[in-house]
Backbone as XML, in Angstrom:
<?xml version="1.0"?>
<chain id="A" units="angstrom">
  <residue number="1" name="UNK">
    <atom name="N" x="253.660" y="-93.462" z="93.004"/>
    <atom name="CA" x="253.040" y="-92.855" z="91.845"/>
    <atom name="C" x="251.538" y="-92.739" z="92.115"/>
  </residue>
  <residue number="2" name="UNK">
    <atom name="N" x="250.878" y="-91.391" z="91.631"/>
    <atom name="CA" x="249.734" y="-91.349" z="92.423"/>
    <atom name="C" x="248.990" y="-92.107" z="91.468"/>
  </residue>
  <residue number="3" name="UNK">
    <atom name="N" x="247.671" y="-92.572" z="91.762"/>
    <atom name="CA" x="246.712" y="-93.045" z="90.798"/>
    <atom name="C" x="245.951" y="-92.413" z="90.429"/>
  </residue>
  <residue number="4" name="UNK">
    <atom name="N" x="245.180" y="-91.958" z="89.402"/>
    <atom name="CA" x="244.250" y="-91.723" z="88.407"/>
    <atom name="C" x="242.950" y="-92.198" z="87.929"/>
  </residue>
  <residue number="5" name="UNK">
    <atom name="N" x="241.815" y="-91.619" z="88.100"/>
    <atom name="CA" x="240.477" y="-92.499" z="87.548"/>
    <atom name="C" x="240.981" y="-93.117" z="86.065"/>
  </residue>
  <residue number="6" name="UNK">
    <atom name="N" x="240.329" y="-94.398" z="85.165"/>
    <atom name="CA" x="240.740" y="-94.806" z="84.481"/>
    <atom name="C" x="240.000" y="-93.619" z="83.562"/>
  </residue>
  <residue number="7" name="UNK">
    <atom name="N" x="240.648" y="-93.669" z="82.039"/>
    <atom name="CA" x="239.919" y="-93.290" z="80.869"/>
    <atom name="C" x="240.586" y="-91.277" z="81.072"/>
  </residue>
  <residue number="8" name="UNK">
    <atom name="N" x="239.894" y="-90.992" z="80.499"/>
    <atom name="CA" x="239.852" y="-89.391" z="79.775"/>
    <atom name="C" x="239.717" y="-88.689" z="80.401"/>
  </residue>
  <residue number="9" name="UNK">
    <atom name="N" x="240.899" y="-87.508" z="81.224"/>
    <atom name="CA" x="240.278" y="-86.550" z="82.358"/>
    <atom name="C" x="239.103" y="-85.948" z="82.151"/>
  </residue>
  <residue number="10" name="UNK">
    <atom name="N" x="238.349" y="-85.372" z="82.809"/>
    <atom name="CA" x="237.292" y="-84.618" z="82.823"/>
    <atom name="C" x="237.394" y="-83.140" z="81.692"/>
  </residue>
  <residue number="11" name="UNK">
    <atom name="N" x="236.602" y="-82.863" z="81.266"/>
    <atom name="CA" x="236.683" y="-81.541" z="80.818"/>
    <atom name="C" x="236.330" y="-80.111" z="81.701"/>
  </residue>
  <residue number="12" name="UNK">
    <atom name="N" x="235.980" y="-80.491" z="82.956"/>
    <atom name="CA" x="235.899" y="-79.437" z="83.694"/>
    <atom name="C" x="236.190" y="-80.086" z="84.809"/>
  </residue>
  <residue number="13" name="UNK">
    <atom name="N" x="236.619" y="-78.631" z="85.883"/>
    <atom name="CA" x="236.878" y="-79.294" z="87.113"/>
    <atom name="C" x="235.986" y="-79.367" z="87.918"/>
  </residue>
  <residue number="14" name="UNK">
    <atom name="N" x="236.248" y="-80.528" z="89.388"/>
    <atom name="CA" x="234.888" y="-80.507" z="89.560"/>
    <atom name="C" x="234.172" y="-79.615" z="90.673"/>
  </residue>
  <residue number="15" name="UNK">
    <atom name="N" x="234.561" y="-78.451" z="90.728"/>
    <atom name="CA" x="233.927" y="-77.101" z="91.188"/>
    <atom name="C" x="232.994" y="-76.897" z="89.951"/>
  </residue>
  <residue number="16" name="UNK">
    <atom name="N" x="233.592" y="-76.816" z="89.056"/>
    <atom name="CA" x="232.488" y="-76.628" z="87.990"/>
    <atom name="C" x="231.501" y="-77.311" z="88.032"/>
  </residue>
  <residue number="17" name="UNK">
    <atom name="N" x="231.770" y="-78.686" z="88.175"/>
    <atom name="CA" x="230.839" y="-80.015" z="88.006"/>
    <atom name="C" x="229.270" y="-79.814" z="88.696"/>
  </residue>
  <residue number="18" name="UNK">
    <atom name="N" x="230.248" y="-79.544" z="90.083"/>
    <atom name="CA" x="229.236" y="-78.916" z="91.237"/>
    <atom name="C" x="228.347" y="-77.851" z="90.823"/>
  </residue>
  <residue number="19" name="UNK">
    <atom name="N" x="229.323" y="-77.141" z="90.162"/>
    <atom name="CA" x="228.169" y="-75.914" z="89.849"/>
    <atom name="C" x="226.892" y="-76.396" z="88.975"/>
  </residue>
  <residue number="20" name="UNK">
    <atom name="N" x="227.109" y="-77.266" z="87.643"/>
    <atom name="CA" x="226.299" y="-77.539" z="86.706"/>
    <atom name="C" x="225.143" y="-78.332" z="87.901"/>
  </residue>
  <residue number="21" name="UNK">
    <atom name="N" x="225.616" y="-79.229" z="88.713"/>
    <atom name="CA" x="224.679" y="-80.138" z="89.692"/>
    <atom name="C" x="223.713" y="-79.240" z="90.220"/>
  </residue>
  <residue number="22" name="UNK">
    <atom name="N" x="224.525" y="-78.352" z="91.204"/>
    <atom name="CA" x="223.863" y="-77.608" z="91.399"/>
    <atom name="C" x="222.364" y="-76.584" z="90.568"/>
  </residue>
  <residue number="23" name="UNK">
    <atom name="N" x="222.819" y="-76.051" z="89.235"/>
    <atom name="CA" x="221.806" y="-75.142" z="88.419"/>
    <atom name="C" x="220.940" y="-76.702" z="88.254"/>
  </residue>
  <residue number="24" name="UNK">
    <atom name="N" x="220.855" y="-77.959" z="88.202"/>
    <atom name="CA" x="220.145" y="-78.762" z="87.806"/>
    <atom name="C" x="219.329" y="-78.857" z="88.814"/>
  </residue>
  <residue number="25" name="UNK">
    <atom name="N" x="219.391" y="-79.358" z="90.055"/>
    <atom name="CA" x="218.680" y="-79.282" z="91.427"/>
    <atom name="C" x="218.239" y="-78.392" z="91.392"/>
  </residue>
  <residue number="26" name="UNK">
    <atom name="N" x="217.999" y="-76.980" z="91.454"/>
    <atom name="CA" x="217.677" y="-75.824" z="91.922"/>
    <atom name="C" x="216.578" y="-75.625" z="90.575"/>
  </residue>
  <residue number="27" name="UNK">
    <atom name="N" x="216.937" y="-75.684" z="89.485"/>
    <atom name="CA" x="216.014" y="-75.642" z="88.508"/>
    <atom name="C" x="215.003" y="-76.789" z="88.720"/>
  </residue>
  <residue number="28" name="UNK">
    <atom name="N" x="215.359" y="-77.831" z="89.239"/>
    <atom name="CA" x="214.141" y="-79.114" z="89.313"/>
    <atom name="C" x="213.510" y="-78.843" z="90.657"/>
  </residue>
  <residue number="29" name="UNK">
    <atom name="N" x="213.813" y="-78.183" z="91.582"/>
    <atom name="CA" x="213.216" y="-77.568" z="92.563"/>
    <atom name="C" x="212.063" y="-76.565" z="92.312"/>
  </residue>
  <residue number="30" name="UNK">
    <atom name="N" x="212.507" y="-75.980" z="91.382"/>
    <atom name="CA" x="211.326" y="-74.788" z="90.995"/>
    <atom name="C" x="210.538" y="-75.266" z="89.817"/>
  </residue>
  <residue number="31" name="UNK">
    <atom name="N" x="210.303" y="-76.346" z="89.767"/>
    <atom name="CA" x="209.526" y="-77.245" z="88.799"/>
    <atom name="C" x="209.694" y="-77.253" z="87.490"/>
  </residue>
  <residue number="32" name="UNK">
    <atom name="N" x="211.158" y="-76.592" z="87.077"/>
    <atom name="CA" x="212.022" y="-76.581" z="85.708"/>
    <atom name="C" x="213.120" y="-77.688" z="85.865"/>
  </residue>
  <residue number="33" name="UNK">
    <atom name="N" x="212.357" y="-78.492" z="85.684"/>
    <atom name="CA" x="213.752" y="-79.876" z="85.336"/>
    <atom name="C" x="214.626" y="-79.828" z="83.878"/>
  </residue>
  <residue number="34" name="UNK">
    <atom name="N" x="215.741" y="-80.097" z="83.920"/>
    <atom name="CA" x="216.234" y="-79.637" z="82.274"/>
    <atom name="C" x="216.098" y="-80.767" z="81.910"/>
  </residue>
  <residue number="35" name="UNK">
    <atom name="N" x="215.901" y="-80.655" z="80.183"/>
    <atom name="CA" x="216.117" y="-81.644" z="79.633"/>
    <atom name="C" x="217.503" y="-81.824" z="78.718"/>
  </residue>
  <residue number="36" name="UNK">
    <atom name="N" x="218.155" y="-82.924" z="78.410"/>
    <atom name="CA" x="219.389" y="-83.453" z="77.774"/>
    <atom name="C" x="220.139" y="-82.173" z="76.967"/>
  </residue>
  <residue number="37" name="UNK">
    <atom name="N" x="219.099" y="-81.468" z="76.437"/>
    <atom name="CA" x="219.832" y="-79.840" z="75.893"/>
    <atom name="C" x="219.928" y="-79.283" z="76.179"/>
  </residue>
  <residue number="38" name="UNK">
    <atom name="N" x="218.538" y="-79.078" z="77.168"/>
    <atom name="CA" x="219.101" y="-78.037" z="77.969"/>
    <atom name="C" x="220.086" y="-78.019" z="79.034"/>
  </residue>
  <residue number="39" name="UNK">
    <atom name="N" x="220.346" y="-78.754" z="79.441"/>
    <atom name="CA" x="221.817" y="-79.158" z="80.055"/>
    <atom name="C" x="222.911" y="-79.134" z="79.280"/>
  </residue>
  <residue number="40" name="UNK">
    <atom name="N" x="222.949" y="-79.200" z="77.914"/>
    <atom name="CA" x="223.850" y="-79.007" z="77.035"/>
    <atom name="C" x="224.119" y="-77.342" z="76.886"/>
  </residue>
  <residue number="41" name="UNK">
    <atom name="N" x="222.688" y="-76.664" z="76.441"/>
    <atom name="CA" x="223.032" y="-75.461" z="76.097"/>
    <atom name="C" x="223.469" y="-74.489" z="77.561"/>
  </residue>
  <residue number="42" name="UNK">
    <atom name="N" x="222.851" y="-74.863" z="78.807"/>
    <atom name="CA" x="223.649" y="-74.493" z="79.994"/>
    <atom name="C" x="224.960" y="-74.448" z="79.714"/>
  </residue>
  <residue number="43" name="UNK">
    <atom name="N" x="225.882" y="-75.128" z="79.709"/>
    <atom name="CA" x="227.021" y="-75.940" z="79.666"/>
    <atom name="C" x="227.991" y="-74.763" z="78.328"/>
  </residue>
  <residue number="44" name="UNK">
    <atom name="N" x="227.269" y="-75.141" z="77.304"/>
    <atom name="CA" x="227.796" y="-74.067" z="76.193"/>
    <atom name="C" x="227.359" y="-72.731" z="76.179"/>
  </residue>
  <residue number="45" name="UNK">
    <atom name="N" x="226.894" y="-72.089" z="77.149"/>
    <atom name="CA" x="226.567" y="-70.904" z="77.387"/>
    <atom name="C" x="227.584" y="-70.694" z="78.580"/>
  </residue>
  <residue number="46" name="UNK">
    <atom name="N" x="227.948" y="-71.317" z="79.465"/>
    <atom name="CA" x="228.861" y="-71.189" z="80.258"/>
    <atom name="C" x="230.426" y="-70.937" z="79.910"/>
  </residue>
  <residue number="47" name="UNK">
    <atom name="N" x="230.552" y="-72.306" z="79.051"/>
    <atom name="CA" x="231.937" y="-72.197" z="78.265"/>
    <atom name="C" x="231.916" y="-70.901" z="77.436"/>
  </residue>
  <residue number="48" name="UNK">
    <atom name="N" x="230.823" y="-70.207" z="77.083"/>
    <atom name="CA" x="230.869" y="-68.924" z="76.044"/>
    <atom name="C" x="231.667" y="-67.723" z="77.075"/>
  </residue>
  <residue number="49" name="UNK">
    <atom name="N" x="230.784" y="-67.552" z="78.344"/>
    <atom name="CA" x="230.505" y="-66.559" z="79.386"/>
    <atom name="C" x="231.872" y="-66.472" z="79.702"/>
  </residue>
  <residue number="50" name="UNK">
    <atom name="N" x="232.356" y="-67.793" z="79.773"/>
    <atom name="CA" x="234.053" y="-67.996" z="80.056"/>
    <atom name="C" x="235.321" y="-67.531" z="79.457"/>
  </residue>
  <residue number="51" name="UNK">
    <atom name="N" x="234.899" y="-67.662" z="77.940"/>
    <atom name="CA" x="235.845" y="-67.412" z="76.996"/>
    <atom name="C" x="236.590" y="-69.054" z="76.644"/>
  </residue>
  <residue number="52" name="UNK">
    <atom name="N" x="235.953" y="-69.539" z="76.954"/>
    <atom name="CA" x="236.672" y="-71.300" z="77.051"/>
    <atom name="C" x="236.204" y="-71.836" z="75.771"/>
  </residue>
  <residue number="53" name="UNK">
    <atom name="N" x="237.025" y="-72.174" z="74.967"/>
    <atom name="CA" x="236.642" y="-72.967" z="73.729"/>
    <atom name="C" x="237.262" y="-74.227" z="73.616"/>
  </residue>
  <residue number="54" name="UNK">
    <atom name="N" x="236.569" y="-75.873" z="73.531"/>
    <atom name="CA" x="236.478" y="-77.089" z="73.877"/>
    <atom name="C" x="236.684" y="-77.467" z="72.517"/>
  </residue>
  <residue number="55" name="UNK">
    <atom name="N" x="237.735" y="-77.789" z="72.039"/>
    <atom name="CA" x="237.447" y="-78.506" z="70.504"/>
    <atom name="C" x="236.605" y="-79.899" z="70.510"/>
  </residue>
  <residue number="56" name="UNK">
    <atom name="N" x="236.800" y="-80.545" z="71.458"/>
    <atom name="CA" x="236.174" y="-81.871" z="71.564"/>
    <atom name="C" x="234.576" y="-81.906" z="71.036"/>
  </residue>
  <residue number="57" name="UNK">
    <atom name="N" x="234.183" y="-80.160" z="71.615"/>
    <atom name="CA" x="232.855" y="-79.849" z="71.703"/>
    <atom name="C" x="232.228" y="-79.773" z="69.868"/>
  </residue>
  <residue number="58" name="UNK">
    <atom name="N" x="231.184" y="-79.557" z="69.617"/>
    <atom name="CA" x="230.786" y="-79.621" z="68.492"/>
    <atom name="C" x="229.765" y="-77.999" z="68.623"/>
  </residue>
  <residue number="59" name="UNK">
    <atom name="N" x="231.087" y="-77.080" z="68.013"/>
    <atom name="CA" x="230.165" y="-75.685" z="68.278"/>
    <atom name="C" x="230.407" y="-75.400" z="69.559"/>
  </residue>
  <residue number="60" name="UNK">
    <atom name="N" x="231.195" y="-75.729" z="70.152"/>
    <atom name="CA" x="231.565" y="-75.541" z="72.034"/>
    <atom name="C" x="230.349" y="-76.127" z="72.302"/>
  </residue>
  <residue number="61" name="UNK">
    <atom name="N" x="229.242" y="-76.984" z="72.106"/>
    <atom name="CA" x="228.383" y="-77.690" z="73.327"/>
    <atom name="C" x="228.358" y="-78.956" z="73.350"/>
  </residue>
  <residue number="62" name="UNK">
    <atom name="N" x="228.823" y="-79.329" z="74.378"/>
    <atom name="CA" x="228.647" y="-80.801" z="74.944"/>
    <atom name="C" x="227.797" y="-81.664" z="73.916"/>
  </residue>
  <residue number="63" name="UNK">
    <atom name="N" x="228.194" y="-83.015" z="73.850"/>
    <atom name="CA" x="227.159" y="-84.029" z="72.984"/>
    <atom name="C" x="226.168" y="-84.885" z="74.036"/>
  </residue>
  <residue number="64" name="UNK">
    <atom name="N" x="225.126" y="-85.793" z="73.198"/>
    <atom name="CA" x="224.547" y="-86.467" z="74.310"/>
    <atom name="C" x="225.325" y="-87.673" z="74.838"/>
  </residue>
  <residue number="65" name="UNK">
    <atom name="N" x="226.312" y="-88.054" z="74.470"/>
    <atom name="CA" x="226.897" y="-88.557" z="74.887"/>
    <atom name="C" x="228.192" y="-88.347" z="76.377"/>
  </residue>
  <residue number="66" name="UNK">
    <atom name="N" x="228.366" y="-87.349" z="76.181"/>
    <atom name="CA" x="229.298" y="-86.635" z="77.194"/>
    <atom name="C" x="228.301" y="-86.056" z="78.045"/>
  </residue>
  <residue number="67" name="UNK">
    <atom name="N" x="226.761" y="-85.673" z="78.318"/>
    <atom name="CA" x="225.881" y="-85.698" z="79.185"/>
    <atom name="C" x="225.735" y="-86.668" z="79.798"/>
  </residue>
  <residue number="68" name="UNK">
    <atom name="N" x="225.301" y="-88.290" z="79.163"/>
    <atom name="CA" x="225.409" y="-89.288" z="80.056"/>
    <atom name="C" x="226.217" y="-89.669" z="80.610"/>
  </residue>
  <residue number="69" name="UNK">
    <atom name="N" x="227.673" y="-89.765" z="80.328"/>
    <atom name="CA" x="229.021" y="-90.090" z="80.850"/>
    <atom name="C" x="228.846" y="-89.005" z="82.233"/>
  </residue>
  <residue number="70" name="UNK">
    <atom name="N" x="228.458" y="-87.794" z="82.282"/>
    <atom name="CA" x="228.804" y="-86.876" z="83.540"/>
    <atom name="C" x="227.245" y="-86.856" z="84.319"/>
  </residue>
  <residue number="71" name="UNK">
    <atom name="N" x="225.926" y="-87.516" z="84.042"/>
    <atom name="CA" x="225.260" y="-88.438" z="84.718"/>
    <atom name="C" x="225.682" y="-89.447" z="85.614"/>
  </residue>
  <residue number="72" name="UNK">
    <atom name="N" x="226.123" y="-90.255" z="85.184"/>
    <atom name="CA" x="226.718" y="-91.263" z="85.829"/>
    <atom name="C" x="227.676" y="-91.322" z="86.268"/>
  </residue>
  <residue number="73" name="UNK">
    <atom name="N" x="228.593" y="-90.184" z="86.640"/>
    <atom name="CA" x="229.476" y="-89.882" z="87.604"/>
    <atom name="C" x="229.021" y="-89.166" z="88.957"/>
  </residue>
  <residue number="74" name="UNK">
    <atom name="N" x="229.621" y="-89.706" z="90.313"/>
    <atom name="CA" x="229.155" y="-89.184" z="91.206"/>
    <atom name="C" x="228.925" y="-88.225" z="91.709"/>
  </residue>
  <residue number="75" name="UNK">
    <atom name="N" x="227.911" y="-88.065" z="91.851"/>
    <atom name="CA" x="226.898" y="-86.563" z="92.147"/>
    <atom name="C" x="226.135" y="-86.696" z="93.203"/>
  </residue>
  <residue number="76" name="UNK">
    <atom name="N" x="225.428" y="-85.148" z="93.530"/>
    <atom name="CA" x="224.506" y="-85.569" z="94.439"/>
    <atom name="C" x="223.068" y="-85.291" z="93.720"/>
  </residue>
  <residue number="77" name="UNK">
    <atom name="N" x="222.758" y="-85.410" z="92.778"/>
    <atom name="CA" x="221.984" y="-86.035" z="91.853"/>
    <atom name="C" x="221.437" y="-87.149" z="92.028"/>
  </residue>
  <residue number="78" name="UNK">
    <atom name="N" x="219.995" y="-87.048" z="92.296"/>
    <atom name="CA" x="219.391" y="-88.420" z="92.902"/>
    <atom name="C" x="218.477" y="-88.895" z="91.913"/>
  </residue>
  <residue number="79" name="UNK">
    <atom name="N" x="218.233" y="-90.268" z="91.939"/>
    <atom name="CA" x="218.026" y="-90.979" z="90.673"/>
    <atom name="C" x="216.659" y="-90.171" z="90.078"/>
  </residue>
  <residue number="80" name="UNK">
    <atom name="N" x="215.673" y="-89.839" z="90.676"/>
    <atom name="CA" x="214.671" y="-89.111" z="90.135"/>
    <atom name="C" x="214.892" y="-88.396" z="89.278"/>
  </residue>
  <residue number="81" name="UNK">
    <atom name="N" x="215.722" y="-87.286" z="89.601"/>
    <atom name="CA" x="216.231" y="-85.714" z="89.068"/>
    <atom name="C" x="216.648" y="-86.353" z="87.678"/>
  </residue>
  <residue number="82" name="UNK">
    <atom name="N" x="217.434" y="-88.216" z="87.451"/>
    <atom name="CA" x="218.144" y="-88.095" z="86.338"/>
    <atom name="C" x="217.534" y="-88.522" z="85.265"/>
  </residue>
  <residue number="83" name="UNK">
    <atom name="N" x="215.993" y="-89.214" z="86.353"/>
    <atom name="CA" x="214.956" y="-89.060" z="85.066"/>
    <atom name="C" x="214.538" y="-88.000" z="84.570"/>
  </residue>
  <residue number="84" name="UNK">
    <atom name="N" x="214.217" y="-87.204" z="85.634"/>
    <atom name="CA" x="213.857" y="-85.806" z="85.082"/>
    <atom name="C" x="214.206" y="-85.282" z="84.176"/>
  </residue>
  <residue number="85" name="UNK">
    <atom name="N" x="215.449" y="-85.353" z="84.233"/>
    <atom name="CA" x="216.283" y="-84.536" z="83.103"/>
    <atom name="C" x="216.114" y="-85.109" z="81.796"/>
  </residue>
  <residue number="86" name="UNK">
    <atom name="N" x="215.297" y="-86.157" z="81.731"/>
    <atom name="CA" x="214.856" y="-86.979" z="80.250"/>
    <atom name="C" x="213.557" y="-87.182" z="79.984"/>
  </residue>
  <residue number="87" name="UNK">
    <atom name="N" x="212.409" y="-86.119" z="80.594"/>
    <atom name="CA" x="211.261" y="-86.455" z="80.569"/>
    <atom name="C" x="210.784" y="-84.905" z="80.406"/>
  </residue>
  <residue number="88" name="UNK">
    <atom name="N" x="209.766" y="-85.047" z="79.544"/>
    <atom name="CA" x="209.257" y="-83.390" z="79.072"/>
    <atom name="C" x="208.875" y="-83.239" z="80.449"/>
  </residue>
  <residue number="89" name="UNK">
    <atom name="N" x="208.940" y="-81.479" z="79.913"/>
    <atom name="CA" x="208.854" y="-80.350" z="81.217"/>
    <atom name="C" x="207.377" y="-80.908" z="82.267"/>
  </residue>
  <residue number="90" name="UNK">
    <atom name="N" x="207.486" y="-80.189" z="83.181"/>
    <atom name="CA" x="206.067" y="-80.507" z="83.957"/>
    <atom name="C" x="205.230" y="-79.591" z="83.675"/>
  </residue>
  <residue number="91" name="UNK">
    <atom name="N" x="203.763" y="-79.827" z="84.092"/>
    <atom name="CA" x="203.121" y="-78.584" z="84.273"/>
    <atom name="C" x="203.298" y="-77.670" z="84.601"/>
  </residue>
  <residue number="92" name="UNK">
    <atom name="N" x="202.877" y="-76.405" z="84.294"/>
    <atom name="CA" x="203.450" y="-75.655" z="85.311"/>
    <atom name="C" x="201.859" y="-74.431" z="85.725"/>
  </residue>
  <residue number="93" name="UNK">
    <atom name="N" x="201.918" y="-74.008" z="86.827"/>
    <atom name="CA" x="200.688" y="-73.211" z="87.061"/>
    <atom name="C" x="201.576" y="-72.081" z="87.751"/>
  </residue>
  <residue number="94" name="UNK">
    <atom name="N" x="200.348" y="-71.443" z="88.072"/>
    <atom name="CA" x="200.550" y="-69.935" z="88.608"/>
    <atom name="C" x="201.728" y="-70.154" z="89.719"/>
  </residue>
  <residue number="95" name="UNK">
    <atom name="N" x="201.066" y="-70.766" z="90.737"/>
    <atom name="CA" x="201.870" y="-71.124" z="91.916"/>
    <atom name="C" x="202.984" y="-71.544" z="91.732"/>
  </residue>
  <residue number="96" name="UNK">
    <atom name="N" x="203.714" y="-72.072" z="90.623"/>
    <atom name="CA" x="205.174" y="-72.143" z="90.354"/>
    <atom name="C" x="205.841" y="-71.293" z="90.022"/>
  </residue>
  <residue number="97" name="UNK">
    <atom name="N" x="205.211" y="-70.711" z="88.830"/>
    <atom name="CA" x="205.669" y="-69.375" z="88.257"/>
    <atom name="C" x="206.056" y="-68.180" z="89.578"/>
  </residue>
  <residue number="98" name="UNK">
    <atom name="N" x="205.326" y="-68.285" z="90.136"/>
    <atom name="CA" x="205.324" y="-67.448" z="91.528"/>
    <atom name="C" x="206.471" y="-67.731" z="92.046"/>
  </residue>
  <residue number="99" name="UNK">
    <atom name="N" x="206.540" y="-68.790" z="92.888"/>
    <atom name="CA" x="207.427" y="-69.239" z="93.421"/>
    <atom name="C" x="209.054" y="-69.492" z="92.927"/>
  </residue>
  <residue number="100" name="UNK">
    <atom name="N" x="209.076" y="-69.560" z="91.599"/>
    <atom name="CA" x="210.080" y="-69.153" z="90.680"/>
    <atom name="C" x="210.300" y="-68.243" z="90.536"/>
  </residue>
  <residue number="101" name="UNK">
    <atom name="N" x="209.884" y="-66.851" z="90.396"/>
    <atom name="CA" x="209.948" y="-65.688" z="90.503"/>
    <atom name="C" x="210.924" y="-65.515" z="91.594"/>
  </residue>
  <residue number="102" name="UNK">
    <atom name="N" x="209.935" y="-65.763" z="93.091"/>
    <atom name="CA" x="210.349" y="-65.288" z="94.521"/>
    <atom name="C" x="211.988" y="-65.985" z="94.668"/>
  </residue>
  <residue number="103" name="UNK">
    <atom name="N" x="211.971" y="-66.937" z="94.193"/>
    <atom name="CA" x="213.679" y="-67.786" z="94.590"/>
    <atom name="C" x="214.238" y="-66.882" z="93.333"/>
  </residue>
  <residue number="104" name="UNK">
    <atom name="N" x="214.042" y="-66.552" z="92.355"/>
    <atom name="CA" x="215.111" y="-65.767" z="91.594"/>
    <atom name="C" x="215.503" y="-64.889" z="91.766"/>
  </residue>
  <residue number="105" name="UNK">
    <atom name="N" x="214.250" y="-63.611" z="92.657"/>
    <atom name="CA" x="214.423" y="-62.495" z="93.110"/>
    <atom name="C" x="215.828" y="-62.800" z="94.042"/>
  </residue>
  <residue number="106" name="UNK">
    <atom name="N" x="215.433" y="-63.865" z="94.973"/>
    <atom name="CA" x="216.201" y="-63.741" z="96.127"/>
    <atom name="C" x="217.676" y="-64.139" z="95.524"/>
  </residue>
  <residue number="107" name="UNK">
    <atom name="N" x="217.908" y="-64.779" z="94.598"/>
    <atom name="CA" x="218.947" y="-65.905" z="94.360"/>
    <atom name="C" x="219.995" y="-64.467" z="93.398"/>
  </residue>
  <residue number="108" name="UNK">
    <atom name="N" x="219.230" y="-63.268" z="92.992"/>
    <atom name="CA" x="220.229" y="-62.456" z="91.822"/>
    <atom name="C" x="219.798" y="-61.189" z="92.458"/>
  </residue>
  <residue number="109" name="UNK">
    <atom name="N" x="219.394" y="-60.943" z="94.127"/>
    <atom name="CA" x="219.142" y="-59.617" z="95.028"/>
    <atom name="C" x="220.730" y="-58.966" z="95.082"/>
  </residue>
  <residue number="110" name="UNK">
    <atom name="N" x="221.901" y="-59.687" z="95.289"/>
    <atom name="CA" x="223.015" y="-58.607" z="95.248"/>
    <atom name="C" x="223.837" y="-58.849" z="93.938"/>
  </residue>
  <residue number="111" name="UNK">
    <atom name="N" x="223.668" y="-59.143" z="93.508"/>
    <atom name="CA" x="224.117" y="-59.365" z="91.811"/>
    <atom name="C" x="223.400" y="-58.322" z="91.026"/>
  </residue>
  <residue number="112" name="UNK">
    <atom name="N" x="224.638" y="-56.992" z="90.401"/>
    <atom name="CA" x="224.814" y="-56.092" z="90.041"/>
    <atom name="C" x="224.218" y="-56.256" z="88.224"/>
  </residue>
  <residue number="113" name="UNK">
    <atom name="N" x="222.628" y="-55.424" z="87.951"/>
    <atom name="CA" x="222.298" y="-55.951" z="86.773"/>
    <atom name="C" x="222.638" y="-55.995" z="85.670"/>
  </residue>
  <residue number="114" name="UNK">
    <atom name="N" x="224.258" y="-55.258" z="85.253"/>
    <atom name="CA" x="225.135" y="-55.587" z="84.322"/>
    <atom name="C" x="225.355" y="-56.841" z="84.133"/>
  </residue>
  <residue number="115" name="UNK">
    <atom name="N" x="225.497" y="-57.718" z="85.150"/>
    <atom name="CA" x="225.922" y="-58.837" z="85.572"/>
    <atom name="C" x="225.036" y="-60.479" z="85.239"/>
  </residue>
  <residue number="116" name="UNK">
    <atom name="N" x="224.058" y="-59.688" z="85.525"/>
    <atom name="CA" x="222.842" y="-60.768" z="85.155"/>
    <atom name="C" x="222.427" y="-60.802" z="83.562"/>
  </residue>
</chain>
């Protein structure tokens, strides 16, 4: 009989999981770290985009509670980033904005602008 993590399957799989890890890194890379909602409203903007409706959810978006529970599951999320994600935004100057720009250009160059 196979075994099972203890407690409550996941609500997404974890390709998804990856994905959310992922938009978190990449946003804290370009000196936009999210904070606790905005990781929420990610999350319920996704489930929208999907057509996926979560009763568990309150309004389809994640609680702060079901943010920390998928914190503290293994990621490649490094302990910094998980402060980050709980600490107002950073500064931000020209040179980010810039540089945020240039990785977005590149990151949505063959992505069709219906799409975006």
């Amino acid at each position: 009989m196979p075994s099972r993590p203890p407690g409550a399957p996941t609500k997404f799989s974890s390709e998804e999981e990856a994905l959310f890890v992922d938009c978190i890194l990449r946003l804290s890379e370009y000196g936009f770290p999210l904070t606790v909602f905005d990781l929420r409203i990610v999350i319920r903007t996704y489930l929208k985009t999907i057509g996926r409706r979560d009763s568990k959810f309150k309004d389809n978006c994640p609680g702060t509670e079901w943010v920390s529970s998928f914190l503290k599951r293994p990621t490649n999320i490094k302990h910094n980033n998980k402060t980050n994600i709980n600490r107002s935004r950073v500064a931000i100057d020209k040179a980010t904005i810039t540089t945020y720009i240039e990785n977005l250009k590149e990151a949505v160059r063959e992505i069709p602008p219906e799409n975006i």
